[in-house]
N, CA, C and O atoms as a GROMACS GRO file, in nm:
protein
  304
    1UNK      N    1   1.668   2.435  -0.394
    1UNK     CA    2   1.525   2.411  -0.389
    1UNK      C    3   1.499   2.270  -0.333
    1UNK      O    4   1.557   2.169  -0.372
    2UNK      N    5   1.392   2.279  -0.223
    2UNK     CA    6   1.359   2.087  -0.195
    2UNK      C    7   1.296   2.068  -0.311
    2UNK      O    8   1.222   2.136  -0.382
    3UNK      N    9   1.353   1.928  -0.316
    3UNK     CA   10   1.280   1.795  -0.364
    3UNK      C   11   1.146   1.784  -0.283
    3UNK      O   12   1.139   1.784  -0.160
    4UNK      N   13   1.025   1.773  -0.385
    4UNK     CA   14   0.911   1.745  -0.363
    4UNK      C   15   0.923   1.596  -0.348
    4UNK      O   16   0.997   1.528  -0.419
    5UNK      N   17   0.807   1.523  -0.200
    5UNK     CA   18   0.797   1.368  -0.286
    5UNK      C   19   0.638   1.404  -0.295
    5UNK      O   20   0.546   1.461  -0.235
    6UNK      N   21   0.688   1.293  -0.472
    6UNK     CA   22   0.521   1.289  -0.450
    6UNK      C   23   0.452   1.166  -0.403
    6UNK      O   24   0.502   1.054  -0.387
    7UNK      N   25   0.329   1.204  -0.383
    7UNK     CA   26   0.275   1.078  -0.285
    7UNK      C   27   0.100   1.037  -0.359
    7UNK      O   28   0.017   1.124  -0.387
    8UNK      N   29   0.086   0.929  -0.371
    8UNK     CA   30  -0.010   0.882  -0.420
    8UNK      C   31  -0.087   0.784  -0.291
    8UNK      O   32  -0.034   0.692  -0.228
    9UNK      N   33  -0.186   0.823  -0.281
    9UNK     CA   34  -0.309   0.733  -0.158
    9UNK      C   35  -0.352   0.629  -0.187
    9UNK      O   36  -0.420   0.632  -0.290
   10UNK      N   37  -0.344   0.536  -0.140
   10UNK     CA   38  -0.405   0.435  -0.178
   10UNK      C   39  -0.543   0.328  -0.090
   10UNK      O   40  -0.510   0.236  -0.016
   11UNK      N   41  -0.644   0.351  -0.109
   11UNK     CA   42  -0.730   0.286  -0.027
   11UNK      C   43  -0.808   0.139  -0.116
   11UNK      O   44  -0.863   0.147  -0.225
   12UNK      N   45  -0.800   0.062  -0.065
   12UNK     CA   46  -0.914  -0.053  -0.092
   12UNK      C   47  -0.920  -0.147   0.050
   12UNK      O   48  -0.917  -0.116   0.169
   13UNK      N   49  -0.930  -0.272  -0.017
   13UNK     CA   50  -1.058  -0.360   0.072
   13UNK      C   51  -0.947  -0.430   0.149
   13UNK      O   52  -0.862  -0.494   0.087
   14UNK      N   53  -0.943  -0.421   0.296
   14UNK     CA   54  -0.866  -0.520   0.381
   14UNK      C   55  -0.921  -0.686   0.408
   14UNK      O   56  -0.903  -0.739   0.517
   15UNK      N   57  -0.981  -0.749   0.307
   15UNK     CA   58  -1.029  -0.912   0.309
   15UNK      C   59  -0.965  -0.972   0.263
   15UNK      O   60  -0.929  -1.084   0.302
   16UNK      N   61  -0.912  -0.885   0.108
   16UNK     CA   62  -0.803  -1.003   0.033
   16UNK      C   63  -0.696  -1.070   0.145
   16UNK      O   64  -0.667  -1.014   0.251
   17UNK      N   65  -0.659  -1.163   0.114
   17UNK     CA   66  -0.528  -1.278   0.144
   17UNK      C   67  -0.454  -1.232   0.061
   17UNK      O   68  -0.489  -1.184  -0.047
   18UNK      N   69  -0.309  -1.243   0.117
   18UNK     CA   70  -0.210  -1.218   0.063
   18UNK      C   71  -0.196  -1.324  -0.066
   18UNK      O   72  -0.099  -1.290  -0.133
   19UNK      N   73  -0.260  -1.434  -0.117
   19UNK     CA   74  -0.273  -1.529  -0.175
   19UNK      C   75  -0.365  -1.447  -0.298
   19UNK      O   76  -0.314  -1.410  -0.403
   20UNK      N   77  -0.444  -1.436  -0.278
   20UNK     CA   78  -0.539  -1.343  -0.362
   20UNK      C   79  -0.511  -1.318  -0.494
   20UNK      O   80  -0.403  -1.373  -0.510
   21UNK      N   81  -0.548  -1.261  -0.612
   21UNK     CA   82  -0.496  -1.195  -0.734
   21UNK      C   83  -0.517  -1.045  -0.694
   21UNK      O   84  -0.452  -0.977  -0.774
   22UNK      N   85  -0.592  -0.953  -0.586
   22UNK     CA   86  -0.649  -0.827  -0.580
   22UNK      C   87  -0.489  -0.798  -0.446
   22UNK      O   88  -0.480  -0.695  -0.379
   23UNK      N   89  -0.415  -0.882  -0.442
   23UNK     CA   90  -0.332  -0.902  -0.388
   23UNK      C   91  -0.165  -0.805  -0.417
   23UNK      O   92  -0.084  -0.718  -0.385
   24UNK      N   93  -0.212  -0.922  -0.508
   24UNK     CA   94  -0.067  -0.968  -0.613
   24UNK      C   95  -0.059  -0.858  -0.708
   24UNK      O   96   0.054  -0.820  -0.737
   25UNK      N   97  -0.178  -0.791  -0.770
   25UNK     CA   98  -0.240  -0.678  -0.805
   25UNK      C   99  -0.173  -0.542  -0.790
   25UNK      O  100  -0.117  -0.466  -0.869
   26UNK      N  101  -0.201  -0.538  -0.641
   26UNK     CA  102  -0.188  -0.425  -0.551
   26UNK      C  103  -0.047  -0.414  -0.531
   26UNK      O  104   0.010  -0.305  -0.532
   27UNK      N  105   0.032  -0.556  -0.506
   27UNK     CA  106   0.170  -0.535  -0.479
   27UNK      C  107   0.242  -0.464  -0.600
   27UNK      O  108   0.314  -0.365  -0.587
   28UNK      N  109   0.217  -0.521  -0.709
   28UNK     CA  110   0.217  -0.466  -0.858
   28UNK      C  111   0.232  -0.337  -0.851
   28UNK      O  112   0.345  -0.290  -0.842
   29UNK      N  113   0.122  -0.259  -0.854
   29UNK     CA  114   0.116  -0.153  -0.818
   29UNK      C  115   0.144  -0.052  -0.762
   29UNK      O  116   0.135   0.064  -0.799
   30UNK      N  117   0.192  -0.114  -0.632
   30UNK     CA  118   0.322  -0.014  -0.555
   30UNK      C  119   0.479  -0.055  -0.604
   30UNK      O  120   0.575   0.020  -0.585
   31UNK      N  121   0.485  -0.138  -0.646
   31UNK     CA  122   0.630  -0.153  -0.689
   31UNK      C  123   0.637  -0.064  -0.800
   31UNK      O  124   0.736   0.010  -0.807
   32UNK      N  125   0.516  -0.057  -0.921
   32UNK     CA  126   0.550   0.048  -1.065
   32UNK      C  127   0.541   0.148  -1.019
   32UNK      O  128   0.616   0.235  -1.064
   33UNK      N  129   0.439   0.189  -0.902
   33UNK     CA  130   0.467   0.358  -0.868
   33UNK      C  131   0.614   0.401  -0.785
   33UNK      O  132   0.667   0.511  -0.802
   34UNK      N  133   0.662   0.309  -0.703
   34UNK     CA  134   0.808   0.364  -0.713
   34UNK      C  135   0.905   0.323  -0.803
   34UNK      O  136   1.023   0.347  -0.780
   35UNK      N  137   0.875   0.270  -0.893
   35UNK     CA  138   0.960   0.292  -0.984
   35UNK      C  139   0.933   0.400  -1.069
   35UNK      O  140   1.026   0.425  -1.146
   36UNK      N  141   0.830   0.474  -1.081
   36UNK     CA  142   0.790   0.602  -1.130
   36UNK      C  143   0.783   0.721  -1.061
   36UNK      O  144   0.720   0.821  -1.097
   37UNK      N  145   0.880   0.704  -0.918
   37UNK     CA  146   0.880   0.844  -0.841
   37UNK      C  147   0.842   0.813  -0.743
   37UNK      O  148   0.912   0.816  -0.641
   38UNK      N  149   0.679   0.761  -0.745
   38UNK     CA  150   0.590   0.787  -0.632
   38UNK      C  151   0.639   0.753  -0.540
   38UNK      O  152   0.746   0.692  -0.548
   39UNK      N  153   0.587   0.777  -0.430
   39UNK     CA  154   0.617   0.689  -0.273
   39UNK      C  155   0.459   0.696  -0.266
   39UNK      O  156   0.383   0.779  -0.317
   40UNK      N  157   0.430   0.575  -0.184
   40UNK     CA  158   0.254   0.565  -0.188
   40UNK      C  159   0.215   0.540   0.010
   40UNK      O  160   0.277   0.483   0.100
   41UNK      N  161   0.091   0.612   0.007
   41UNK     CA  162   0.062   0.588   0.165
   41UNK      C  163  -0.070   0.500   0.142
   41UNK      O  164  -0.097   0.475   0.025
   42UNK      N  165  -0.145   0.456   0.229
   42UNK     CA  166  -0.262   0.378   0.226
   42UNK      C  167  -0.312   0.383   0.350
   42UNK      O  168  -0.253   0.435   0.444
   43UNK      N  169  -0.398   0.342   0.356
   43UNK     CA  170  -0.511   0.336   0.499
   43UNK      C  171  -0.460   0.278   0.615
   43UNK      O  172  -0.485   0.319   0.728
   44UNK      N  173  -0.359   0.141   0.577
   44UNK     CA  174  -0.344   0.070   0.711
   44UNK      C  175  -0.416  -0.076   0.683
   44UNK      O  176  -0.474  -0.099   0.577
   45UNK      N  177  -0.407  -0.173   0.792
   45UNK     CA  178  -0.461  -0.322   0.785
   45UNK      C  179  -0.412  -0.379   0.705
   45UNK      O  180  -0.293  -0.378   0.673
   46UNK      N  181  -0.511  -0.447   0.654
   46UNK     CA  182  -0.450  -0.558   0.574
   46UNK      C  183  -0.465  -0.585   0.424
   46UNK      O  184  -0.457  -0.487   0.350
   47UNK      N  185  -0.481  -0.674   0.382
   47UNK     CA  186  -0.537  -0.680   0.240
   47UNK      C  187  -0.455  -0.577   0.097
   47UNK      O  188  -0.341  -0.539   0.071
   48UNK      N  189  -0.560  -0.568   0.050
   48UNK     CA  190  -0.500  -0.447  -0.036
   48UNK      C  191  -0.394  -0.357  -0.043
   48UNK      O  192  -0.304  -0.348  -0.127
   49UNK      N  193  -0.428  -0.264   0.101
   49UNK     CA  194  -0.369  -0.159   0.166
   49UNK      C  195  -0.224  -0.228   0.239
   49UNK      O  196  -0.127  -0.152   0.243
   50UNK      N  197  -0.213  -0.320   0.278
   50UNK     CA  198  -0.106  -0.424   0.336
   50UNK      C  199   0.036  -0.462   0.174
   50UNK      O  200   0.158  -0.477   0.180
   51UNK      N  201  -0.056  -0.463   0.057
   51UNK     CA  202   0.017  -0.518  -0.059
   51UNK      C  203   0.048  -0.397  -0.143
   51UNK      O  204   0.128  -0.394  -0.236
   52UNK      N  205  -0.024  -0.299  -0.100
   52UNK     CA  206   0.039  -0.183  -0.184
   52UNK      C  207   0.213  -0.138  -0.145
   52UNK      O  208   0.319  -0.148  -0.207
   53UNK      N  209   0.181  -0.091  -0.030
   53UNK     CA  210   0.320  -0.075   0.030
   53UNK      C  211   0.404  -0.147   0.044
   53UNK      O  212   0.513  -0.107   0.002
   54UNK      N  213   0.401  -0.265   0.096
   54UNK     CA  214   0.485  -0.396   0.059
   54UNK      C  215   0.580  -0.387  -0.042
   54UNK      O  216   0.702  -0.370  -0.034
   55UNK      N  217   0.475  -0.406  -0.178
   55UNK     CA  218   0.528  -0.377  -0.324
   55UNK      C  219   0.603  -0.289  -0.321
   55UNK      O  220   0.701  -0.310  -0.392
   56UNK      N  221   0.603  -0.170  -0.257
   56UNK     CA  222   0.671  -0.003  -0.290
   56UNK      C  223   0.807  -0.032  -0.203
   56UNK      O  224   0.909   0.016  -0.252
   57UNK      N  225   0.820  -0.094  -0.101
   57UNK     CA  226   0.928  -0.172  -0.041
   57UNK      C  227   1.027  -0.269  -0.088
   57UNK      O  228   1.148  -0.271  -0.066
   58UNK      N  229   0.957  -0.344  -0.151
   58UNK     CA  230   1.041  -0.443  -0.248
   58UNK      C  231   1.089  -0.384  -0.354
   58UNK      O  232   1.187  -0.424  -0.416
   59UNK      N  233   1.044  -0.319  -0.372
   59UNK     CA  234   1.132  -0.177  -0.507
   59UNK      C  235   1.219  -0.094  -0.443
   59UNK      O  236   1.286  -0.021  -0.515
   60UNK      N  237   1.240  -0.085  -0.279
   60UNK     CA  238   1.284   0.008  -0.236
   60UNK      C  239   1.306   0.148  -0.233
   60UNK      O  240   1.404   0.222  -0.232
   61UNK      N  241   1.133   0.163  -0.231
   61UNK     CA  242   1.060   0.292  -0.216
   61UNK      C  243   0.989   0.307  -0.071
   61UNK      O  244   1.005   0.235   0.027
   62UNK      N  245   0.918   0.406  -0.083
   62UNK     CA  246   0.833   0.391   0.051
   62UNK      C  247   0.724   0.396   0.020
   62UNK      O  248   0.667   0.454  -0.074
   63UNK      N  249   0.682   0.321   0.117
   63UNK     CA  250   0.501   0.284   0.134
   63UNK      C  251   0.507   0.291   0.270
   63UNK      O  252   0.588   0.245   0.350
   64UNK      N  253   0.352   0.391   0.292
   64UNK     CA  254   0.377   0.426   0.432
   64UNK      C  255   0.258   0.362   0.474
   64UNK      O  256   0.178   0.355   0.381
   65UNK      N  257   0.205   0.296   0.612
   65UNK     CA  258   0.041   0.212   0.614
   65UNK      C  259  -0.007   0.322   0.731
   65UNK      O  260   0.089   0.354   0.802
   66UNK      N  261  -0.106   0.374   0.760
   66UNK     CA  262  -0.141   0.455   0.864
   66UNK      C  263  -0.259   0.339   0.912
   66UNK      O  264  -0.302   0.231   0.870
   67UNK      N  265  -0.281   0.427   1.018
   67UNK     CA  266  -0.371   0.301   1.103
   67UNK      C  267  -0.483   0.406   1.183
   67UNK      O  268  -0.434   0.516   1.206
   68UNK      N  269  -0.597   0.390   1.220
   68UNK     CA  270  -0.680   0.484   1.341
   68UNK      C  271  -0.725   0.364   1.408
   68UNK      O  272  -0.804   0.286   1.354
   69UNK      N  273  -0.691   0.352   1.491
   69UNK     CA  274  -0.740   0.250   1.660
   69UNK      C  275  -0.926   0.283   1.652
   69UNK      O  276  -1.009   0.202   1.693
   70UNK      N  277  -0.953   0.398   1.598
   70UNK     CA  278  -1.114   0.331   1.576
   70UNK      C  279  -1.200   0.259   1.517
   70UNK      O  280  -1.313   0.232   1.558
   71UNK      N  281  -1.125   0.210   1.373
   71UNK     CA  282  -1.147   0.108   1.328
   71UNK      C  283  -1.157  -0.042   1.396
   71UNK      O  284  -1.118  -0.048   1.513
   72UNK      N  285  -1.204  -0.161   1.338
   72UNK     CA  286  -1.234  -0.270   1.404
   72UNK      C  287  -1.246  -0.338   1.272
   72UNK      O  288  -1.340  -0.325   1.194
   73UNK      N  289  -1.102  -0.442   1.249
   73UNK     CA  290  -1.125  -0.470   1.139
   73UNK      C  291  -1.195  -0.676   1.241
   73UNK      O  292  -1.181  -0.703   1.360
   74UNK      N  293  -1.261  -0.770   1.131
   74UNK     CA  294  -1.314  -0.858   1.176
   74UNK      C  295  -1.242  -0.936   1.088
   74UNK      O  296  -1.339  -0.981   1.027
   75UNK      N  297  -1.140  -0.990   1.029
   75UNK     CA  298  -1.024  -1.076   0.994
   75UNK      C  299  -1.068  -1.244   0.990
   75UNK      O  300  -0.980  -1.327   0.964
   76UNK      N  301  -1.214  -1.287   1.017
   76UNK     CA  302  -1.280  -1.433   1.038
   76UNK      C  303  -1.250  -1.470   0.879
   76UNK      O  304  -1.282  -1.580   0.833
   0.00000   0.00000   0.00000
């Protein structure tokens, strides 16, 4: 039988700085979900969505970032 992965989505706000606490947070967050199985995907950019997966990496899980070229993120 395959192995299912499971996968958890993750969307928030691409403004935080990697400096941030909504940051540091998020990295959090993907590191406990692969340590609980998950592998986590997210929106793409930066911020949030940038620290989720990160985290899921440094646990040596996967975090996957998707991206759509129609977006326009403004990074000022």
């Amino acid at each position: 039988m395959k192995r299912r992965i499971r996968t958890i989505t993750v969307f928030g706000s691409s403004r935080p700085r990697e400096s941030d606490n909504e940051c540091t947070i998020a990295r959090h967050l993907g590191a406990e979900l692969v340590k609980k199985g998950f592998s986590v995907c997210t929106g793409g950019y930066g911020g949030v969505m940038e620290a989720v997966p990160r985290g899921a990496h440094d646990e040596g899980g996967q975090g996957n970032r998707r991206y759509r070229s129609i977006f326009q993120v403004d990074r000022k």
